[in-house]
N, C-alpha and C positions, 0 to 999 in steps of 0.2 A: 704779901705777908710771908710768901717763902723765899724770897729773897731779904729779907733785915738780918736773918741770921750770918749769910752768907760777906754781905755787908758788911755788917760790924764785927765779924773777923777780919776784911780786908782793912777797914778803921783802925781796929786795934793792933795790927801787924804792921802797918805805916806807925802809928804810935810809938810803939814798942821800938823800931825801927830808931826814929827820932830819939826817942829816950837814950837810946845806946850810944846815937851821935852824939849827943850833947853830952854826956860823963864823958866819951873818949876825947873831943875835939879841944877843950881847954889843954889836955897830957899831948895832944898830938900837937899845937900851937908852942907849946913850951920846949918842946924836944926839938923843933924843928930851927931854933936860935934869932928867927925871924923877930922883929918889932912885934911886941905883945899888942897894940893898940893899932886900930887904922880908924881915920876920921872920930877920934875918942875914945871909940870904944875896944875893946878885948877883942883881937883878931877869932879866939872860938865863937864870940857871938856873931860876927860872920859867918864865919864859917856854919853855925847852927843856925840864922835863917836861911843862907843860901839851900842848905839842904831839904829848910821847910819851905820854902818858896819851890824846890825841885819838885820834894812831894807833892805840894798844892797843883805846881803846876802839871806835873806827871797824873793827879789825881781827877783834876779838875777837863784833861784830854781823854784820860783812859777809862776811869772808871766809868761815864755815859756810855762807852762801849761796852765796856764787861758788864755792866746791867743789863742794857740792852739785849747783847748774846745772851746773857742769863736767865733773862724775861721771855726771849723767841724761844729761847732750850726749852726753860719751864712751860709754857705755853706746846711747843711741840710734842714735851712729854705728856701733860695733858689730855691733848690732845689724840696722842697715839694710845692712852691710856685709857679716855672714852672708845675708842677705835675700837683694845680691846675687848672693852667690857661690852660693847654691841655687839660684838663679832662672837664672845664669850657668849651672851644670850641665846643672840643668834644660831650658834650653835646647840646648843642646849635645846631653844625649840625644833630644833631639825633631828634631836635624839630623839626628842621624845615623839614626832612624828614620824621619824623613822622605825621607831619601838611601837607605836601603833600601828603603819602599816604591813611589821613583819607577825605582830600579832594578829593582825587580818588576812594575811598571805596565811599565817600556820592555822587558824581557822577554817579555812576556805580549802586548804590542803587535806584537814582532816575530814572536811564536809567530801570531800571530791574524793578521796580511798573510801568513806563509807559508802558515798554512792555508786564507787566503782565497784566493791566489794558485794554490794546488793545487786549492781547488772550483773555481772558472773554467777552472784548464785542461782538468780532467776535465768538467765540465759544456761547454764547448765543444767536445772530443771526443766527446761523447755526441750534443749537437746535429749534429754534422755526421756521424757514424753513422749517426744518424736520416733525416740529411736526404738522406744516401746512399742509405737502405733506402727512403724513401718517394719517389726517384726513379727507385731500379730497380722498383718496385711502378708505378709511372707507363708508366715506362717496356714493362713487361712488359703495364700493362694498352692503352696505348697500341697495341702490336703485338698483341694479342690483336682490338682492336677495329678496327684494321686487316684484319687476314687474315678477322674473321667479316664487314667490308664488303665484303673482296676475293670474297670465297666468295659472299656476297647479289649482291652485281652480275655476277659468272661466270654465276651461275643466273640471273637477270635478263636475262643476254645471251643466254643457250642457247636460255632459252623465247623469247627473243626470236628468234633464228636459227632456232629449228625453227618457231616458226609465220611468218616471212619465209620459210622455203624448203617450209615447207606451200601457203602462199600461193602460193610462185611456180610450185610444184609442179601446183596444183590450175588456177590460170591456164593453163597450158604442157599438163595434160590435157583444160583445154576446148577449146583451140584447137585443138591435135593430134587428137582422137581426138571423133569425131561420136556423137550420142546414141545408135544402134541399137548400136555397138560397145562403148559404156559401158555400155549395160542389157544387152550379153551376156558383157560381161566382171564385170559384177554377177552376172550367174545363176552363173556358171562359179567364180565365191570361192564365194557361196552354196551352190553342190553341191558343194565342197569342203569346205566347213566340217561339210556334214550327213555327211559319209560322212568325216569323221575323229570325228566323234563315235561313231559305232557304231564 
């Protein structure tokens, strides 16, 4: 059907064609001085079917081609023309599944910063929990190791004060108190000591 139009312009343009021969060909027969008549008739009407026998015959060789080619064209156009309209779809379904999977990637992207964003702040509460608990453990062992230096140097000082006031003790009864009084104040612990043992 898409070729009749194509068609009966080449019809009409052979027509037209012929039309033109036959008004020119009688003027062109007459100028030419030649015998106006061959086997009877008017040398133009020769000459005007020769030309429609040309066409006929020019038409009758060529036009099975140019349809032909016109119908393979039409058909390949067709053809590349469903090509694109599947390829067109085709594509189309490939947008819109591409548009759903990058709707599921940005989905999934903002599930995955949420849930990163929740391990960070839980893992930085944890950290500072920890760092809480391993400062009061510092802290505790700190004071621990304070009070057992306080206690080491208390005693430190003690034995230190008691052998300074031995010392000053033992000084204070060599001066004060002369040796025969010492060796009888030696006897008199001594005879004390044996008679609370019995």
């Amino acid at each position: 059907m898409r070729l009749r139009p194509s068609l009966a312009a080449g019809a009409a343009w052979i027509a037209g064609a012929a039309l033109a021969a036959a008004v020119s060909l009688p003027a062109w027969a007459n100028e030419s001085g030649e015998s106006a008549t061959f086997l009877g008739l008017p040398r133009w009407v020769w000459l005007w079917l020769n030309l429609l026998l040309f066409l006929g015959i020019l038409g009758y060789f060529i036009v099975p081609g140019i349809r032909q080619f016109l119908e393979s064209r039409s058909k390949e156009i067709a053809s590349n023309l469903e090509r694109a309209r599947t390829q067109q779809e085709e594509a189309r379904r490939m947008k819109q599944d591409l548009s759903g999977q990058i709707e599921a990637l940005r989905r999934e992207m903002d599930d995955l910063i949420k849930r990163s964003e929740a391990d960070a702040e839980r893992e930085r509460e944890e950290i500072l929990a920890q760092a809480e608990r391993e400062r009061e453990r510092l802290l505790q062992q700190t004071q621990q190791e304070i009070e057992l230096r306080t206690g080491l140097a208390r005693k430190e000082l003690q034995r230190y004060a008691a052998e300074l006031a031995a010392g000053l003790a033992r000084e204070r009864i060599e001066r004060e108190v002369d040796p025969e009084k010492l060796e009888r104040l030696f006897d008199e612990s001594l005879t004390r000591l044996e008679s609370e043992r019995r």
